[in-house]
C-alpha positions as a Python dict, from the first residue, in 0.01 Angstrom:
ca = {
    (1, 'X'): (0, 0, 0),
    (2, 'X'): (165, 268, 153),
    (3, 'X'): (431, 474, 33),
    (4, 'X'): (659, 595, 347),
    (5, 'X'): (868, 435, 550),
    (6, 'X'): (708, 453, 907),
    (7, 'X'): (1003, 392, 1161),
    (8, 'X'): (768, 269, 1461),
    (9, 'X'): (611, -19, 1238),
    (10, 'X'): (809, -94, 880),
    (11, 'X'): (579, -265, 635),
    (12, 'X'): (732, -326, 324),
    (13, 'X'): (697, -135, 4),
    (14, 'X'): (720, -53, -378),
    (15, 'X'): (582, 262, -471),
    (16, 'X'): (643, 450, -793),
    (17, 'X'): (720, 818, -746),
    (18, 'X'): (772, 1107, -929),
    (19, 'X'): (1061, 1340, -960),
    (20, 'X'): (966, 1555, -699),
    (21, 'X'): (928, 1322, -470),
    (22, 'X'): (1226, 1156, -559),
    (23, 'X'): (1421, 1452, -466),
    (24, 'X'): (1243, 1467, -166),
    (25, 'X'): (1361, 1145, -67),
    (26, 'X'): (1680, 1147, -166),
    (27, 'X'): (1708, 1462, 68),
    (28, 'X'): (1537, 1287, 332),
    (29, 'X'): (1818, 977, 336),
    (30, 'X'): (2102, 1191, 231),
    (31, 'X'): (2374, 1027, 500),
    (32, 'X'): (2151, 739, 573),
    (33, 'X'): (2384, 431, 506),
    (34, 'X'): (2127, 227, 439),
    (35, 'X'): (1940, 439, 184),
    (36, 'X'): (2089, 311, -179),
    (37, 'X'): (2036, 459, -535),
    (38, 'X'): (2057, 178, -809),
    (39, 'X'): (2108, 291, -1173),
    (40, 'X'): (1934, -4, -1374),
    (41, 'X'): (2072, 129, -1753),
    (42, 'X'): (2408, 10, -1935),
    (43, 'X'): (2775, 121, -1889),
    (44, 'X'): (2772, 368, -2136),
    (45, 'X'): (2404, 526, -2016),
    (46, 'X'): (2539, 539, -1665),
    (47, 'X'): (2892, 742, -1772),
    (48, 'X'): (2648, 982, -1981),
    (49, 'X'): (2514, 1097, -1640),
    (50, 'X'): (2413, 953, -1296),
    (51, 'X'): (2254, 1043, -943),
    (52, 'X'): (2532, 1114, -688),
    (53, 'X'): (2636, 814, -549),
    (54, 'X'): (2428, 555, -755),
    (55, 'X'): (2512, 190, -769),
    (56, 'X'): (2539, 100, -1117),
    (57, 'X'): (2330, -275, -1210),
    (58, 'X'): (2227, -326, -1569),
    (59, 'X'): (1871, -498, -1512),
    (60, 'X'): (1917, -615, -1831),
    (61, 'X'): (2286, -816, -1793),
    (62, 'X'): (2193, -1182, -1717),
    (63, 'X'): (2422, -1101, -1357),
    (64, 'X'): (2198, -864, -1251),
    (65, 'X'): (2018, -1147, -1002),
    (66, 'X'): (2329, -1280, -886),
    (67, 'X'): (2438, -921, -772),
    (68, 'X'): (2184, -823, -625),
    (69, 'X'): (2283, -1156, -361),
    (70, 'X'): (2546, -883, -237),
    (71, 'X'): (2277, -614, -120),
    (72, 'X'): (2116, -585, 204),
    (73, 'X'): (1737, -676, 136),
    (74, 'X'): (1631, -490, 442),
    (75, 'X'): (1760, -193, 283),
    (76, 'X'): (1583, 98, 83),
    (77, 'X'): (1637, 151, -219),
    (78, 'X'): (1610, 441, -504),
    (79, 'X'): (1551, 236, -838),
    (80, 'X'): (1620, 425, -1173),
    (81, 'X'): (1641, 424, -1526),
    (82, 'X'): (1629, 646, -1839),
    (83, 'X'): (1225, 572, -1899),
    (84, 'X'): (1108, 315, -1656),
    (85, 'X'): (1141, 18, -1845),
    (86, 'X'): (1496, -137, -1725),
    (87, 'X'): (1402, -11, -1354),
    (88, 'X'): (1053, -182, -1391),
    (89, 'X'): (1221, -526, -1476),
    (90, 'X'): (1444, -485, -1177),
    (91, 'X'): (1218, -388, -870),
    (92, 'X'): (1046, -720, -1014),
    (93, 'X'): (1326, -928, -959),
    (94, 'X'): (1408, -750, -641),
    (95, 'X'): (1057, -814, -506),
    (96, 'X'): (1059, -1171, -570),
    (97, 'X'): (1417, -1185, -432),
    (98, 'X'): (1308, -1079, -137),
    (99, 'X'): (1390, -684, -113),
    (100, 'X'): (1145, -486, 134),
    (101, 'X'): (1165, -127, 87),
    (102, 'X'): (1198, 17, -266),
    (103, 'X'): (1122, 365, -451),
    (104, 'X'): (1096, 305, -823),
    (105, 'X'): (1101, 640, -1026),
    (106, 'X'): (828, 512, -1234),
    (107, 'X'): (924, 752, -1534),
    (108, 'X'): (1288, 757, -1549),
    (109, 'X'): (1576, 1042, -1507),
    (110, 'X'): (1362, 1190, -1855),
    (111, 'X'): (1221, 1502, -1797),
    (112, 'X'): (1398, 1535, -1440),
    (113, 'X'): (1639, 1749, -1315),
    (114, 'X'): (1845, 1678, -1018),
}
């Protein structure tokens, strides 16, 4: 499976990435409106400290499939959490719900700086 988004011939993805190259990317689609950043932790995690301009879905609220209805599957997507557990949970239910292109940060905001 590859990990970049080729624009001559899109196959669709999930591939975990590190902090590095999750700064990369989020350089790379910084004014792209359809590049998202989803912030899988609670409420309170979330106010502690987020990415600029991350969505905020609790993977763990028993909504989170329902809102996820509301998001363009053809999208890509920057999936987070605090260790990778939350995010690993969602970018399951996103692949089975159909979602194409996604970047999980495999390890979490831990240990990152941003």
């Amino acid at each position: 499976m590859t990990c970049r988004l080729d624009k001559k011939n899109l196959k669709p993805f999930i591939c975990d990435i590190n902090c590095d190259k999750a700064r990369a990317i989020l350089n790379d689609h910084k004014g792209n409106d359809q590049f998202h950043i989803i912030d899988t932790r609670s409420v309170g995690m979330y106010k502690v400290g987020h990415l600029e301009n991350a969505i905020l879905l609790d993977a763990f609220k028993a909504n989170f499939k329902s809102l996820l209805e509301h998001l363009d599957k053809d999208h890509i997507y920057l999936v987070y959490c605090t260790a990778g557990i939350r995010s690993l949970k969602a970018i399951s239910v996103m692949q089975k719900s159909g979602f194409k292109y996604i970047y999980h940060l495999v390890n979490g905001l831990e240990g990152c700086e941003f």
